[in-house]
N, C-alpha and C positions, 0 to 999 in steps of 0.2 A: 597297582600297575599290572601284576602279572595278572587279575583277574579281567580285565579291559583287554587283556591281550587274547586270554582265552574266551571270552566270550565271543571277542572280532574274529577267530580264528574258526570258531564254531559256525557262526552266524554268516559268514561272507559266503562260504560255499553253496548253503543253504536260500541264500538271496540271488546268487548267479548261477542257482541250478530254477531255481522257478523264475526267474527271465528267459532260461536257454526254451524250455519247459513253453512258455507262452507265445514267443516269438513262433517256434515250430507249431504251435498250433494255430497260428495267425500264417506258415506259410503254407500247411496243409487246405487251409481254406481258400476253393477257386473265388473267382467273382462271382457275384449274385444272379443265377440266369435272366439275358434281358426281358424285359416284357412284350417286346417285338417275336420273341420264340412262341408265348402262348397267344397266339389274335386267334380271331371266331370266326365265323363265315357269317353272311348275311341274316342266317335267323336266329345267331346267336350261340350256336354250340366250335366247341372246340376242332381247330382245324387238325385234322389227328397226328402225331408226329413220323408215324410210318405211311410210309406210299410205295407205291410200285415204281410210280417215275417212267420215262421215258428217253434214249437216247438219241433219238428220232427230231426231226425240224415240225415245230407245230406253231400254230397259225391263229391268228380270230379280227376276222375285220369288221369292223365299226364305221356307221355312219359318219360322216365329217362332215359337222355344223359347224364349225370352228377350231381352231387350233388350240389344242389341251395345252396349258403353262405346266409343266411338271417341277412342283414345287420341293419333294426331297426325295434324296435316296441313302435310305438306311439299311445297315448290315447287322447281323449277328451271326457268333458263333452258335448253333444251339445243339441238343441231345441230337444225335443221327441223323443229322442234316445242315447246311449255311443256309443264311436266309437272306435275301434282300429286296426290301419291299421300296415301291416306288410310288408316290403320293403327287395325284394331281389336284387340280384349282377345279370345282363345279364336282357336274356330274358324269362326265361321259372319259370312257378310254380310251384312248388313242389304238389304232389298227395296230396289233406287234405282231413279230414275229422271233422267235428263239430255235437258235440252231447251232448245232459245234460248228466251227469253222477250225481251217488250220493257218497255221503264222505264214505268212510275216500278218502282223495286224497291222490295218491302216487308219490313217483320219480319212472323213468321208471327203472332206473340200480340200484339201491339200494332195491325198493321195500320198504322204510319207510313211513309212513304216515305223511303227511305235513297238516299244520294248514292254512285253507282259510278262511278268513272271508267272512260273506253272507248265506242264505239258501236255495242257488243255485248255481249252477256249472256248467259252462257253457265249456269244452274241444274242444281243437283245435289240433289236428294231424297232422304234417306236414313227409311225407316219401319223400327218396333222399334230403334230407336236415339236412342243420349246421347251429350252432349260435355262430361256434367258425372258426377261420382262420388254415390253414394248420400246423401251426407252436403252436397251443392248447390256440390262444389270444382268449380270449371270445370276439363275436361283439355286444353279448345286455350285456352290463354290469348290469345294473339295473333287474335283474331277480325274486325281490318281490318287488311289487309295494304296497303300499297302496294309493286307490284315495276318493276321494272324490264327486263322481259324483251321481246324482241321485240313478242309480241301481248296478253299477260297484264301487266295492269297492274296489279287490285285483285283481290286474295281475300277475300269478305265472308262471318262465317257471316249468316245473316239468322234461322236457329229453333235452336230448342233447347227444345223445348216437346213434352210429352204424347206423347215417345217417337217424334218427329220430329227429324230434324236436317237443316238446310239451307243452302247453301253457292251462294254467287252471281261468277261470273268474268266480272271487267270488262275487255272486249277491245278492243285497236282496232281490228279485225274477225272479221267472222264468217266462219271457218275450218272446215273440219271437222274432227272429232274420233272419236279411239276411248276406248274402255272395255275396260279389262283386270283380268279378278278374279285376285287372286295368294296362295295360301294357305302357312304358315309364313316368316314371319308374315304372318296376316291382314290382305291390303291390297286396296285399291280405288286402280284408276291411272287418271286418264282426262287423256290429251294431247293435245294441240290443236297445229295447224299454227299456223308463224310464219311 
């Protein structure tokens, strides 16, 4: 008996010092960076993760043969920058434009002022474009996000109206940013410094 006692007395601390041991090294480990952080550019190299950016309102318009369905919008947190890329149906992008704006944030067709988290505001305009399919399916269903990324806290759409679509990033500052047009498949990137 007493040797069952001293071997469990031995052995226990030993068993819940390499639990404590594994767990900590299972919380030391972040997530897996997403695969949305490394994309390429059109002839296949690495879009580089440092940029200069801009804080400035920039622009690029595009012919409109039809109204682009803007099929997703995805985020990541990544190394020295947020990233949210935006994925249309075909070939062609819709007219944007990106510019800070300041609060109050509004919906485009209603004109009510919506709640953003962040002390920056980071607005995306997309013209000849939808986020909903012919038949009124919405295709971004998740249209307020809260994240939790260094500088990107909220992804709001704020329109989706009359072939307009509009997209509002609530920052907790104001960073600069680039804009990267990416075709096959048709995407819109635009990342911002953390």
């Amino acid at each position: 008996m007493k040797r069952s006692s001293i071997l469990s007395s031995l052995v226990a601390p030993i068993i819940g010092a390499s639990v404590v041991i594994l767990f900590a090294g299972c919380a030391t480990q972040g997530p897996m960076p997403s695969a949305l952080c490394n994309l390429t550019d059109d002839n296949g190299n690495a879009i580089p993760p440092t940029f200069a950016g801009t804080v400035n309102p920039t622009h690029q318009g595009h012919a409109a043969t039809h109204v682009v369905l803007l099929q997703k919008a995805e985020t990541a947190c990544c190394n020295g920058f947020d990233r949210i890329v935006f994925t249309f149906e075909g070939f062609h992008h819709p007219t944007w434009r990106v510019r800070y704006v300041h609060s109050p944030i509004q919906q485009c067709a209603s004109g009510n002022n919506i709640a953003v988290a962040g002390t920056a505001f980071l607005q995306i305009s997309m013209d000849t474009a939808q986020a909903h399919t012919d038949a009124g399916q919405p295709t971004i269903t998740e249209r307020d996000r809260h994240l939790n990324c260094p500088n990107l806290k909220q992804l709001v759409l704020t329109c989706d109206f009359e072939a307009k679509v509009g997209f509002v990033l609530g920052l907790d500052s104001k960073k600069p940013y680039r804009v990267v047009e990416l075709q096959n498949p048709t995407r819109l990137v635009i990342d911002v410094k953390n």
